[in-house]
PDB file of N, CA, C and O in Angstrom:
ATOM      1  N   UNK A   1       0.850  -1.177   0.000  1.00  0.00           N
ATOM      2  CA  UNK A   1       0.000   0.000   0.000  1.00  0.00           C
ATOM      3  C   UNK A   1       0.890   1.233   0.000  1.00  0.00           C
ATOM      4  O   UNK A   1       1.867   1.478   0.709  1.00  0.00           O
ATOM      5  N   UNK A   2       0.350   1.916  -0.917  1.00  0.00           N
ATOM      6  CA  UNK A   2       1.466   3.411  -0.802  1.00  0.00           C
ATOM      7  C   UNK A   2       1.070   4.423   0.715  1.00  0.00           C
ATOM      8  O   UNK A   2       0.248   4.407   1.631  1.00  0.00           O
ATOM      9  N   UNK A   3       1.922   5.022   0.378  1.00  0.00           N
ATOM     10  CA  UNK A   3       2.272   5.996   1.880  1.00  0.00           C
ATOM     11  C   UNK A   3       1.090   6.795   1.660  1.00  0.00           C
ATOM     12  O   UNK A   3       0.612   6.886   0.529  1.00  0.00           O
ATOM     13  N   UNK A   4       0.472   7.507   2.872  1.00  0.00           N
ATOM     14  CA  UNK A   4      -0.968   8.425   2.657  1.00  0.00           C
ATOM     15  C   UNK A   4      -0.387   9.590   2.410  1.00  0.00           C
ATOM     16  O   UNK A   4       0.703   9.854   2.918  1.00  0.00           O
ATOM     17  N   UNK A   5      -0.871  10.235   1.798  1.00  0.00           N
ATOM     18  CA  UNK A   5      -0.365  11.879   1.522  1.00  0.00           C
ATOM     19  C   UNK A   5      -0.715  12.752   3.083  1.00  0.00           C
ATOM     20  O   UNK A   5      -1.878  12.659   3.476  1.00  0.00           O
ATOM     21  N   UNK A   6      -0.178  13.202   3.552  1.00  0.00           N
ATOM     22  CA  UNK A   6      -0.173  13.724   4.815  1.00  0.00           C
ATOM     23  C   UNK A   6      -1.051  14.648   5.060  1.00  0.00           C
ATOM     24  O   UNK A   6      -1.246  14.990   6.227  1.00  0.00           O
ATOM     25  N   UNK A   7      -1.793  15.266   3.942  1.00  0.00           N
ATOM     26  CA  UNK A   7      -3.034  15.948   3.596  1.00  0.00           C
ATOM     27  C   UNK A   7      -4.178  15.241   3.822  1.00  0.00           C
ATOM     28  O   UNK A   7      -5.256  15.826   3.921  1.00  0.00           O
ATOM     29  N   UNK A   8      -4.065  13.869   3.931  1.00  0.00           N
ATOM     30  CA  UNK A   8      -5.356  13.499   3.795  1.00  0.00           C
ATOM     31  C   UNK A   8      -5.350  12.518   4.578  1.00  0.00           C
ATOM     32  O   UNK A   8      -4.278  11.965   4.826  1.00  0.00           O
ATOM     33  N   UNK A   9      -6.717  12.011   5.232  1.00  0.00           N
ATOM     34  CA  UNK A   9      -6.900  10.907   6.188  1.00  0.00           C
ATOM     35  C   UNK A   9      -6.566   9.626   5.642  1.00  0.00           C
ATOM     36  O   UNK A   9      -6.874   9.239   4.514  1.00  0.00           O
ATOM     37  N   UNK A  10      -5.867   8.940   6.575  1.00  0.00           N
ATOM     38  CA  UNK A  10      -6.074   7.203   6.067  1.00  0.00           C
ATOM     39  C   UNK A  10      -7.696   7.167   6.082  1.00  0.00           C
ATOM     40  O   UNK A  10      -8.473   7.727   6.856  1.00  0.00           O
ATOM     41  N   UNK A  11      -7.989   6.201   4.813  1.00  0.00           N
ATOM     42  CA  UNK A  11      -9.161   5.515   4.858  1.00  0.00           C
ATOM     43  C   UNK A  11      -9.646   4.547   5.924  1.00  0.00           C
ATOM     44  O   UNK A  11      -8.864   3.704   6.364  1.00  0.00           O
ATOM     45  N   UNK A  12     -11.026   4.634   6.406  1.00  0.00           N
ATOM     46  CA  UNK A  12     -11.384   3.183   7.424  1.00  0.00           C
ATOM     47  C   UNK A  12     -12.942   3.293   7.129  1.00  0.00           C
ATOM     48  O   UNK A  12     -13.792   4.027   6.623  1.00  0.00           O
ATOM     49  N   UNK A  13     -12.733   1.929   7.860  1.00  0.00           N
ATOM     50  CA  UNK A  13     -14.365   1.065   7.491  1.00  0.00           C
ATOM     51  C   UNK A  13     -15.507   1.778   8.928  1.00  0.00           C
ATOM     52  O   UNK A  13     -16.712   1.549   8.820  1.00  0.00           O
ATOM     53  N   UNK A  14     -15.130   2.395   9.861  1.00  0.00           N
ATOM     54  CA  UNK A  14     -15.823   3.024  11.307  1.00  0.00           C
ATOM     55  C   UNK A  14     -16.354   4.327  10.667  1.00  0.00           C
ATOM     56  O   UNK A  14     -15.758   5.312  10.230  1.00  0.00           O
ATOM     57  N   UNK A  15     -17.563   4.040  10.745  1.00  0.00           N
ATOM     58  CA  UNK A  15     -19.142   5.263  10.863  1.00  0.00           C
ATOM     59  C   UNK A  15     -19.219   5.433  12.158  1.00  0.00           C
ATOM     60  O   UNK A  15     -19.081   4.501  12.950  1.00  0.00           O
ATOM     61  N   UNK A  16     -19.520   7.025  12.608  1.00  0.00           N
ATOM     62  CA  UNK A  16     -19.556   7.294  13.712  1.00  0.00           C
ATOM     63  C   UNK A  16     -21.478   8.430  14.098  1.00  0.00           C
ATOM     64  O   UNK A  16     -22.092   9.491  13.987  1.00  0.00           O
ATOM     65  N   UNK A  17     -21.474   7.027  14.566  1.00  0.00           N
ATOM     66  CA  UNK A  17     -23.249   7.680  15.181  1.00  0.00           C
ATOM     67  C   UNK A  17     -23.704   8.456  15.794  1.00  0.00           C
ATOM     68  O   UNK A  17     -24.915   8.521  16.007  1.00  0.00           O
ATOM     69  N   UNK A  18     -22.701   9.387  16.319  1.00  0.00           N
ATOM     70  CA  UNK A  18     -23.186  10.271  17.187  1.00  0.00           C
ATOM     71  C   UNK A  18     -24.569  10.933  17.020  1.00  0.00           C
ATOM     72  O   UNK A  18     -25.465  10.956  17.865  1.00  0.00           O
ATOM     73  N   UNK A  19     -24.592  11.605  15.466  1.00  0.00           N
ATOM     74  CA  UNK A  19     -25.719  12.433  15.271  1.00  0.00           C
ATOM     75  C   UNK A  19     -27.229  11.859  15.596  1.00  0.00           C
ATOM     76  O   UNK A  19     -28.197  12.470  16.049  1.00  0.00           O
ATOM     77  N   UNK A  20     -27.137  10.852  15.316  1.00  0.00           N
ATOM     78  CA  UNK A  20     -28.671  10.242  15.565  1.00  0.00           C
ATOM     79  C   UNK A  20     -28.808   9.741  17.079  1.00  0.00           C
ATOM     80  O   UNK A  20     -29.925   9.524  17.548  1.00  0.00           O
ATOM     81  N   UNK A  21     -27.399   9.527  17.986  1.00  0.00           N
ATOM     82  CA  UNK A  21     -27.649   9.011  19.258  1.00  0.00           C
ATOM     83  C   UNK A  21     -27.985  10.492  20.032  1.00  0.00           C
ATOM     84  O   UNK A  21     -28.661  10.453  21.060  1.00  0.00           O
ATOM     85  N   UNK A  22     -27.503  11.780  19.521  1.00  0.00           N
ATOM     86  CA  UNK A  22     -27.898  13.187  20.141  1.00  0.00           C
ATOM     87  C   UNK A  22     -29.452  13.296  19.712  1.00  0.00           C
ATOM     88  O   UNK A  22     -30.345  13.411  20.552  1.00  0.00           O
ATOM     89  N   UNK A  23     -29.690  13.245  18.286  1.00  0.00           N
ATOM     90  CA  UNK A  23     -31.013  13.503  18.096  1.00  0.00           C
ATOM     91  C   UNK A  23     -31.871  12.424  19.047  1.00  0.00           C
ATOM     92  O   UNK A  23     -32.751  12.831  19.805  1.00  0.00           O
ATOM     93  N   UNK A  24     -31.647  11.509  18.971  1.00  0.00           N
ATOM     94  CA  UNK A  24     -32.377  10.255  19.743  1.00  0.00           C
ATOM     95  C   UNK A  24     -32.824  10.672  21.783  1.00  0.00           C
ATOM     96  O   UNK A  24     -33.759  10.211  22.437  1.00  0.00           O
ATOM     97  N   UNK A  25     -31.554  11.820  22.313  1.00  0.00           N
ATOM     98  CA  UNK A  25     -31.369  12.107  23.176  1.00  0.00           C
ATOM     99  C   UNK A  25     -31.814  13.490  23.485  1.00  0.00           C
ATOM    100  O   UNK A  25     -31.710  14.072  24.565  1.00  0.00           O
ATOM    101  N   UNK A  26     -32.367  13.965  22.286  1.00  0.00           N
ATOM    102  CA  UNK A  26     -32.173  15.392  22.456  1.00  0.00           C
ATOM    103  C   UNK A  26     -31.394  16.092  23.243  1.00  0.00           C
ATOM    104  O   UNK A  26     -31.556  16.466  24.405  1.00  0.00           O
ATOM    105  N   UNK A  27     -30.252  16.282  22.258  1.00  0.00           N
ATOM    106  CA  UNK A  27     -28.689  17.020  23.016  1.00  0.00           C
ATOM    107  C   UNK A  27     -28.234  17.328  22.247  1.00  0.00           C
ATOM    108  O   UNK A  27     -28.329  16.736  21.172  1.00  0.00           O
ATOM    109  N   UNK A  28     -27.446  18.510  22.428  1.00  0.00           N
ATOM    110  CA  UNK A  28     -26.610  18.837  21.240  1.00  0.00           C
ATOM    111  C   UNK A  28     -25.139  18.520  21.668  1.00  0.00           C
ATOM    112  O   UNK A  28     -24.809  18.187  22.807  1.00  0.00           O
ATOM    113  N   UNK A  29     -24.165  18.693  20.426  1.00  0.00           N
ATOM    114  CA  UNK A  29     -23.223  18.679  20.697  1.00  0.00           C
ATOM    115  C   UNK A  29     -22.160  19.146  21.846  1.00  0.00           C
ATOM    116  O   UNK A  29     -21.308  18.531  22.488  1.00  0.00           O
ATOM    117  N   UNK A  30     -22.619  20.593  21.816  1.00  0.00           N
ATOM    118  CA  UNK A  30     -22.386  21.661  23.196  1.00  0.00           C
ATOM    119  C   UNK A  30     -22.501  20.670  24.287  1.00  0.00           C
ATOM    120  O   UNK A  30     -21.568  20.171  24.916  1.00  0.00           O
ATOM    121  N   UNK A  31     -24.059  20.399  24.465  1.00  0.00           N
ATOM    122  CA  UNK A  31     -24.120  20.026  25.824  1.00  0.00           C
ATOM    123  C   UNK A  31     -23.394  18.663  26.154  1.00  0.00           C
ATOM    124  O   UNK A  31     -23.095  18.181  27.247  1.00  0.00           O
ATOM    125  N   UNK A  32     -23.245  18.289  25.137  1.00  0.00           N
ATOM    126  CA  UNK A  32     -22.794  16.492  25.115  1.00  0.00           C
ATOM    127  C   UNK A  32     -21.163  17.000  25.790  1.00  0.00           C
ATOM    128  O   UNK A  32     -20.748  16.201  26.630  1.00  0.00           O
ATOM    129  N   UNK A  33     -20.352  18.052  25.551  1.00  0.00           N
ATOM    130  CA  UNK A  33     -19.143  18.554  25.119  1.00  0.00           C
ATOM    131  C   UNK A  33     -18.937  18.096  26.510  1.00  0.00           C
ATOM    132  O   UNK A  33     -18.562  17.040  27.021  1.00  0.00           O
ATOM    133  N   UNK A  34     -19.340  19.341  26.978  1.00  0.00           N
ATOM    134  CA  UNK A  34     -19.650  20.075  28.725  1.00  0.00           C
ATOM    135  C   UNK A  34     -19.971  18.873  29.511  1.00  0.00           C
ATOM    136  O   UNK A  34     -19.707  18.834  30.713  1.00  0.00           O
ATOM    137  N   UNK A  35     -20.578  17.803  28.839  1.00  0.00           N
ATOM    138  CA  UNK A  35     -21.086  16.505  30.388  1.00  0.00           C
ATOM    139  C   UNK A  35     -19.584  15.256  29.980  1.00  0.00           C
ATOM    140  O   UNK A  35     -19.122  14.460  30.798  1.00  0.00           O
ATOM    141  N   UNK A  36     -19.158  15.409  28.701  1.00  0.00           N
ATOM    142  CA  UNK A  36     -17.875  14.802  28.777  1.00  0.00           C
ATOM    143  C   UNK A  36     -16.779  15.224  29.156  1.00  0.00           C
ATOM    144  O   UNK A  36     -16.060  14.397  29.717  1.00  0.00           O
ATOM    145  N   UNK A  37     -16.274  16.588  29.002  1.00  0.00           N
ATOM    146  CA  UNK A  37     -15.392  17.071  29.893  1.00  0.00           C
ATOM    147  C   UNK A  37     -13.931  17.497  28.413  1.00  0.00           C
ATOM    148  O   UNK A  37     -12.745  17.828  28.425  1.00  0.00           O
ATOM    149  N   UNK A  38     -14.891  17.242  27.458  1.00  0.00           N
ATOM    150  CA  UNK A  38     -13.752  17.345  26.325  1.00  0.00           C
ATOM    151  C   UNK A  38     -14.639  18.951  25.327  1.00  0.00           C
ATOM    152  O   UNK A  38     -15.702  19.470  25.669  1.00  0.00           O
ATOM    153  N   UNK A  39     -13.760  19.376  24.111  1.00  0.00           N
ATOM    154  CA  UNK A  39     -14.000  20.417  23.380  1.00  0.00           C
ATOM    155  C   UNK A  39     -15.107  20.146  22.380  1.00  0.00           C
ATOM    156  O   UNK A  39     -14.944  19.238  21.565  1.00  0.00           O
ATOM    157  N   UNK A  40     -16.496  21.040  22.382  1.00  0.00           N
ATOM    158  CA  UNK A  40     -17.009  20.901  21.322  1.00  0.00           C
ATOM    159  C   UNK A  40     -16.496  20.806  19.598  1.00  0.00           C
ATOM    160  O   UNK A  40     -17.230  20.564  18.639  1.00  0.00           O
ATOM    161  N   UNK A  41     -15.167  21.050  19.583  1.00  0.00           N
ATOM    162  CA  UNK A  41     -14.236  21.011  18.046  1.00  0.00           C
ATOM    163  C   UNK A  41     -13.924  19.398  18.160  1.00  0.00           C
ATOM    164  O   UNK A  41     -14.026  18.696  17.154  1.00  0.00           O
ATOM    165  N   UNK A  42     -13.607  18.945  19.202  1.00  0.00           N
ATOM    166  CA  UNK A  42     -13.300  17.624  19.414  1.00  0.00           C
ATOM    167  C   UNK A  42     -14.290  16.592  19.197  1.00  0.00           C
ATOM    168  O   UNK A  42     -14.000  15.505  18.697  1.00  0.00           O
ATOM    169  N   UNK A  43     -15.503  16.930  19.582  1.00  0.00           N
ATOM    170  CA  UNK A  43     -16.326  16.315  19.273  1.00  0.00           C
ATOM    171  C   UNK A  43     -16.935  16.441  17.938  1.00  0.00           C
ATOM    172  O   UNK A  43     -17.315  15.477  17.273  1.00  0.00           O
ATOM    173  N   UNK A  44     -17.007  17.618  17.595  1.00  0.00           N
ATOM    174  CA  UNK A  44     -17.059  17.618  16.087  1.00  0.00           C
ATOM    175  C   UNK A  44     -16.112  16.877  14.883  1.00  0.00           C
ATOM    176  O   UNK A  44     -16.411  16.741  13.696  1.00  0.00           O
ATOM    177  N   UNK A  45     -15.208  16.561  15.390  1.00  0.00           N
ATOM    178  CA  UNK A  45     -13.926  15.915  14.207  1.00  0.00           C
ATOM    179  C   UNK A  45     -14.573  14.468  14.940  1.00  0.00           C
ATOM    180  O   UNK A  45     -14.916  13.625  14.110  1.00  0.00           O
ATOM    181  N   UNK A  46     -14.716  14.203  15.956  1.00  0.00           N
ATOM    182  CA  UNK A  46     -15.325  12.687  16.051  1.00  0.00           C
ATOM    183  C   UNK A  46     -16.674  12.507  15.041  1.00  0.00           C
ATOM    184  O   UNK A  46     -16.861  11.578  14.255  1.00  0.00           O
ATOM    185  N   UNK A  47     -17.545  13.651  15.288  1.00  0.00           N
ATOM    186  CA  UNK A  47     -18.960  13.417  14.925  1.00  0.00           C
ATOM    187  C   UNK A  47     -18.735  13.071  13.007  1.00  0.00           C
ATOM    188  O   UNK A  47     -19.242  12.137  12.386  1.00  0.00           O
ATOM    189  N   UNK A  48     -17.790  14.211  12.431  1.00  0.00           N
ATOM    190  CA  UNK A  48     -17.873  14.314  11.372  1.00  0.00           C
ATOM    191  C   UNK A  48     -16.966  13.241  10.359  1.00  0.00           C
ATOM    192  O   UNK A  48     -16.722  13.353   9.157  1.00  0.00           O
ATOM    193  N   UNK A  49     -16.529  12.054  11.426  1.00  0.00           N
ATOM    194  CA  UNK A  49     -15.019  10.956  10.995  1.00  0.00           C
ATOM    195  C   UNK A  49     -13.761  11.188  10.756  1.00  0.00           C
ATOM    196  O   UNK A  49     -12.956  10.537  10.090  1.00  0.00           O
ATOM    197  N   UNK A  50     -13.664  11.960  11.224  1.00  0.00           N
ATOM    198  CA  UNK A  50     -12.070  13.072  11.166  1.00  0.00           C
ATOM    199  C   UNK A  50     -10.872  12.508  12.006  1.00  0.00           C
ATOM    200  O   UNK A  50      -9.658  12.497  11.803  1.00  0.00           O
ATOM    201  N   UNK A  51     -11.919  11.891  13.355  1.00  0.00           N
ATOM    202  CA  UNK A  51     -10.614  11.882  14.584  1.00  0.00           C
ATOM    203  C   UNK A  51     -10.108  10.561  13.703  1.00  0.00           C
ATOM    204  O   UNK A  51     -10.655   9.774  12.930  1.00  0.00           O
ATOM    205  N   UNK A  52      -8.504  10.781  14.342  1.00  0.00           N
ATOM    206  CA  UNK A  52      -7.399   9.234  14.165  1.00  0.00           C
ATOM    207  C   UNK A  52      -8.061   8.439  15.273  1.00  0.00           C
ATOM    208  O   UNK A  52      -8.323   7.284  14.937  1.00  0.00           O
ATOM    209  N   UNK A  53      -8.393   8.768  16.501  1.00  0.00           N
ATOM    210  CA  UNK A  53      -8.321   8.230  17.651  1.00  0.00           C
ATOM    211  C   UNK A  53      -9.011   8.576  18.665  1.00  0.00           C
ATOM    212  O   UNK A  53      -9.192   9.771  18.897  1.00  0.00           O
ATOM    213  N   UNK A  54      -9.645   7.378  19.646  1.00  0.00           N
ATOM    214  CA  UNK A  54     -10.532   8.031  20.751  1.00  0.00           C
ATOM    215  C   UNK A  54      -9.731   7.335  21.643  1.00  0.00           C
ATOM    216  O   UNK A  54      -9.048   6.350  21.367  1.00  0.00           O
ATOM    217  N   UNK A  55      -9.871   8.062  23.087  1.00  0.00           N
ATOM    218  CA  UNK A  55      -9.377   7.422  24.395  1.00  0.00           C
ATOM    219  C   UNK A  55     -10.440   6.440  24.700  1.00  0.00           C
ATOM    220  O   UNK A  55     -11.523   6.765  24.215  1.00  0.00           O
ATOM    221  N   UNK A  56     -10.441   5.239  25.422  1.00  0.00           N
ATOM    222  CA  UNK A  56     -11.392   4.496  25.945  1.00  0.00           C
ATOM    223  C   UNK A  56     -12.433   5.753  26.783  1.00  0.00           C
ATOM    224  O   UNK A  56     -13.609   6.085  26.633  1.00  0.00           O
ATOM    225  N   UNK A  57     -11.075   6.319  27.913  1.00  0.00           N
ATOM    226  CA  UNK A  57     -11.851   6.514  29.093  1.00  0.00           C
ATOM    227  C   UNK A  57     -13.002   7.748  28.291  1.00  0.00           C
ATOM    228  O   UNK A  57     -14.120   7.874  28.790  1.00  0.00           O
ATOM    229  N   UNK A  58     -12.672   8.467  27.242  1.00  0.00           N
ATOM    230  CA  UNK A  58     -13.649   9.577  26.520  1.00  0.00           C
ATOM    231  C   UNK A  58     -14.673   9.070  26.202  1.00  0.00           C
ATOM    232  O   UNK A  58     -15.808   9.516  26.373  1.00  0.00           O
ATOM    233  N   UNK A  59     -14.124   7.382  25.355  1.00  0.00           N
ATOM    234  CA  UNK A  59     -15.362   6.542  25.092  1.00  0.00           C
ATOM    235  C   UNK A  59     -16.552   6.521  26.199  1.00  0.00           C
ATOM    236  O   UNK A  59     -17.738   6.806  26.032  1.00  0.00           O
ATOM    237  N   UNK A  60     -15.846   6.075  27.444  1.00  0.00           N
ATOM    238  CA  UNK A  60     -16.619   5.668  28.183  1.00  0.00           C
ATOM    239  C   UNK A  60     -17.032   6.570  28.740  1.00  0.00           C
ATOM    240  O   UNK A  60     -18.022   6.115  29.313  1.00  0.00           O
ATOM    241  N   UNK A  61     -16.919   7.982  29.071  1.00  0.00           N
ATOM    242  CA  UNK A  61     -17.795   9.033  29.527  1.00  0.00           C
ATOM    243  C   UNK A  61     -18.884   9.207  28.088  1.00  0.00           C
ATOM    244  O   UNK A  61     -19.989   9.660  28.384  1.00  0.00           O
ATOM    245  N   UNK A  62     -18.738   8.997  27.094  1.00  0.00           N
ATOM    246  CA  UNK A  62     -19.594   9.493  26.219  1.00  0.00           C
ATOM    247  C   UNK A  62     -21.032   8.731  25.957  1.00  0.00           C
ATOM    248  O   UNK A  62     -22.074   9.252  25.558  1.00  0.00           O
ATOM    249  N   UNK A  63     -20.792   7.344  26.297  1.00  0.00           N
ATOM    250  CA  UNK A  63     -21.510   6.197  26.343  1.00  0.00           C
ATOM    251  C   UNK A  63     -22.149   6.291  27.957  1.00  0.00           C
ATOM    252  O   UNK A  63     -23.246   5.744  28.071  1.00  0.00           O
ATOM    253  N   UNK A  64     -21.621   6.884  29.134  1.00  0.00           N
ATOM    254  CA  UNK A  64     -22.053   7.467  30.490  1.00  0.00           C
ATOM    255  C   UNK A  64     -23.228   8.502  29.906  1.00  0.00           C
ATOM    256  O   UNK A  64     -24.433   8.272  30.006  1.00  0.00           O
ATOM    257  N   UNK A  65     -22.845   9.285  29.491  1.00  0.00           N
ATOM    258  CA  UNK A  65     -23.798  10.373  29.001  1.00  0.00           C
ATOM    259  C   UNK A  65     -24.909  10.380  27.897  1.00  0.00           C
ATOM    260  O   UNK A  65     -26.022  10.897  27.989  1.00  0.00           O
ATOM    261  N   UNK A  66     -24.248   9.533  26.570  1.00  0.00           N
ATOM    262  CA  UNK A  66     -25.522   9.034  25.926  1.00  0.00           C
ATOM    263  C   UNK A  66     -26.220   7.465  26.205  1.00  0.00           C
ATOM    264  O   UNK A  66     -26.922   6.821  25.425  1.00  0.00           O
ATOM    265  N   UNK A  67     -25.660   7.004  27.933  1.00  0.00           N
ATOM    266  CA  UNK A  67     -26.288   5.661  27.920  1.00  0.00           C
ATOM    267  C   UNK A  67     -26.681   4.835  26.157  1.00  0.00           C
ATOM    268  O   UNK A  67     -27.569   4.491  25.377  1.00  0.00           O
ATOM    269  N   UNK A  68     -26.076   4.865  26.260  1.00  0.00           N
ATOM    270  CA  UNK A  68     -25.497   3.898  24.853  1.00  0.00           C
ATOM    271  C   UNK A  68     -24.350   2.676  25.196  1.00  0.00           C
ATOM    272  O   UNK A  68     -23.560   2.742  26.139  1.00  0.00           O
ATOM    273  N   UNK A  69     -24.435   1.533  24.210  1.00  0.00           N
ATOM    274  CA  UNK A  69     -22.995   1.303  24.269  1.00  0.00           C
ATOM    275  C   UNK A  69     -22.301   1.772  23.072  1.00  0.00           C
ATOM    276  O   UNK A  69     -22.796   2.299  22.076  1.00  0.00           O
ATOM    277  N   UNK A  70     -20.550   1.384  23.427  1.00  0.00           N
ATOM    278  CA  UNK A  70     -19.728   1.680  22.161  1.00  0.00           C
ATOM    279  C   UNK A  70     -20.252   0.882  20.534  1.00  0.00           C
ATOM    280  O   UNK A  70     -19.577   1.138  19.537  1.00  0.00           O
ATOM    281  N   UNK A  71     -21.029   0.281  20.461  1.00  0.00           N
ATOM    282  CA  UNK A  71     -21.220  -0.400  19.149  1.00  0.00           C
ATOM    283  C   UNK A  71     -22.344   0.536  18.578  1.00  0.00           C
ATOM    284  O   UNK A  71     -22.455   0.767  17.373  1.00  0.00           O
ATOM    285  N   UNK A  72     -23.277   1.126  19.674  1.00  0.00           N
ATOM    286  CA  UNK A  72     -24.246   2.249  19.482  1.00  0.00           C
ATOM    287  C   UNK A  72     -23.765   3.387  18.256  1.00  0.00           C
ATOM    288  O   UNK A  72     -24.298   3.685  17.187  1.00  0.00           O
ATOM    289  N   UNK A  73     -22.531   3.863  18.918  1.00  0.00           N
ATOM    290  CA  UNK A  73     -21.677   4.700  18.801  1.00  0.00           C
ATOM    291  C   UNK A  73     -21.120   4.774  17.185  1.00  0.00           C
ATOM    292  O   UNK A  73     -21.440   5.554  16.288  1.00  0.00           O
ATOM    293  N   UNK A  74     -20.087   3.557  17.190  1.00  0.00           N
ATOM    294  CA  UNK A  74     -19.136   3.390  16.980  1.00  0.00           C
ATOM    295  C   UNK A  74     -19.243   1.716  15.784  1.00  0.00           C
ATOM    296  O   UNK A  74     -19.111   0.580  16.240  1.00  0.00           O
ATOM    297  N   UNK A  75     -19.558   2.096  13.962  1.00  0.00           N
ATOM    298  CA  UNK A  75     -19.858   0.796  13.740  1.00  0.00           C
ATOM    299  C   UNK A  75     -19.164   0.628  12.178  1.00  0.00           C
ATOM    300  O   UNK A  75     -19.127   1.351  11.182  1.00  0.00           O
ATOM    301  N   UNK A  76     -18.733  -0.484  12.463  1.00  0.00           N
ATOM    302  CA  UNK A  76     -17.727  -1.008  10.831  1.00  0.00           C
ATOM    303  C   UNK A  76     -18.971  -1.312   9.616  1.00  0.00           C
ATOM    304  O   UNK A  76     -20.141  -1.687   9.700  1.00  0.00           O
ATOM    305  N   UNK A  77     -18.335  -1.053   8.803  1.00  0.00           N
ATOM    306  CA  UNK A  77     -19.209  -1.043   7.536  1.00  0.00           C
ATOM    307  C   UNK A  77     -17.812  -0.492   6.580  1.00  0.00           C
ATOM    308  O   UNK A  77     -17.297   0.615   6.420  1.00  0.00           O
ATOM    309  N   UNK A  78     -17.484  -2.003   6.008  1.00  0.00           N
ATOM    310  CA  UNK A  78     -16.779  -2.241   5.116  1.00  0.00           C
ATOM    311  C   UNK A  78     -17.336  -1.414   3.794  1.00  0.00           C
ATOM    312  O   UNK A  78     -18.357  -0.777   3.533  1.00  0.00           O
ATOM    313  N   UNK A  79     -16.229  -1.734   3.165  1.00  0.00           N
ATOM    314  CA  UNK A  79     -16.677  -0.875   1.348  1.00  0.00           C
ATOM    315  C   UNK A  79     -16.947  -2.488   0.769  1.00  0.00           C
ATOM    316  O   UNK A  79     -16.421  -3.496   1.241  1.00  0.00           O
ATOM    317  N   UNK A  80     -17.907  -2.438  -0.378  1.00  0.00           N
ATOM    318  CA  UNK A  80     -18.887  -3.120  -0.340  1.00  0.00           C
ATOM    319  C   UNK A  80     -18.081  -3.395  -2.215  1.00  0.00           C
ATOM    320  O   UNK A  80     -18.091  -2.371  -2.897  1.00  0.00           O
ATOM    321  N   UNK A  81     -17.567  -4.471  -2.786  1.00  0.00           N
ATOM    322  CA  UNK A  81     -17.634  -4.176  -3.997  1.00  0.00           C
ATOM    323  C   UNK A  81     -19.183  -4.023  -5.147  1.00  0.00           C
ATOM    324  O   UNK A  81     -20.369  -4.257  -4.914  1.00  0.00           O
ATOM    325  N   UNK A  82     -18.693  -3.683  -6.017  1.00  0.00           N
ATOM    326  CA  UNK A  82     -20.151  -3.506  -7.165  1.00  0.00           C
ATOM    327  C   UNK A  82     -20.442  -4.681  -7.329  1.00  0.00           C
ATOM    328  O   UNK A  82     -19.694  -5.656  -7.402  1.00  0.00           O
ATOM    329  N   UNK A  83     -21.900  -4.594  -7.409  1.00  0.00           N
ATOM    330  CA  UNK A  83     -22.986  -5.442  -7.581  1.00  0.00           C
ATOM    331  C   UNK A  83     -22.292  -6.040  -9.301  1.00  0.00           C
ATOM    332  O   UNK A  83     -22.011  -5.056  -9.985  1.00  0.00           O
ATOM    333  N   UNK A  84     -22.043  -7.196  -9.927  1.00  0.00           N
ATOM    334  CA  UNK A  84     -21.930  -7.426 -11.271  1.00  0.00           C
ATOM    335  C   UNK A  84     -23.350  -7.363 -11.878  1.00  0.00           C
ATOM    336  O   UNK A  84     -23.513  -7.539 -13.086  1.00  0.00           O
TER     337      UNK A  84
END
């Protein structure tokens, strides 16, 4: 596999659910920010598939706060080849 251009994200198979577990909760991001203890920008590069990386323990305040679990969250969905 060639080297990633440093501009751009490695590719991965992880969709990140936040938006529908806030709508589901009625919460916004803000408030979600403030009961995890991390930056609404931070949570935005999670929400939007940006982050490289989550801490467990962030995991696990976030899943504290949207009573969710991590699979809720957090779900693989491979690239799919074309239908022949």
């Amino acid at each position: 596999m060639p080297p990633a251009d440093a501009d751009e994200p490695e590719p991965h198979a992880i969709s990140v659910r936040l938006d529908r577990l806030l709508a589901a909760r009625g919460m916004t991001v803000t408030e979600l920010a403030v009961r995890v203890g991390v930056t609404h920008v931070n949570l935005s590069v999670l929400k939007n598939g940006r982050a490289k990386a989550i801490r467990f323990t962030t995991l696990t305040r976030i899943c504290a706060a949207l009573d969710c679990q991590p699979g809720d969250l957090l779900v693989y969905e491979p690239e799919r080849p074309p239908d022949d």
